[in-house]
C-alpha positions, 0 to 999 in steps of 0.5 A: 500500500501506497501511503502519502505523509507530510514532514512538518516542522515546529516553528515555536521556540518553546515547544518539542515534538515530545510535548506536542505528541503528548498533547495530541495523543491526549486528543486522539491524534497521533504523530510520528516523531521525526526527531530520529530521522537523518538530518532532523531534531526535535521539532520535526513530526510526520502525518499521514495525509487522510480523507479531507474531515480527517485533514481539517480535525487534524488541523482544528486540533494541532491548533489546539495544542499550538496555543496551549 
């Protein structure tokens, strides 16, 4: 199976992709931490790329935690 995914990277100063996994998992949402991958830190996280509902809850929530 053929699965798309998008590499994204934190931007916040004050946040790491530990945190931010630990409070999209408490949302129902989970991430690939991408912090172990070649080249990458600990502000990068992957996604796979869903239906369009999944694409906007997703994006409703990662606000979510952005702003928490």
């Amino acid at each position: 199976p053929q699965t798309n995914f998008i590499l994204i990277k934190i931007l916040l100063p004050s946040l790491n992709v530990a945190t931010l996994k630990e409070n999209m998992g408490k949302k129902g949402i989970l991430i690939r931490d991408a912090s172990n991958f070649k080249f990458l830190n600990d502000k990068f996280f992957r996604i796979a790329i869903k239906d369009r509902e999944s694409n906007i809850r997703f994006q409703a929530l990662l606000k979510e935690a952005l702003a928490e």
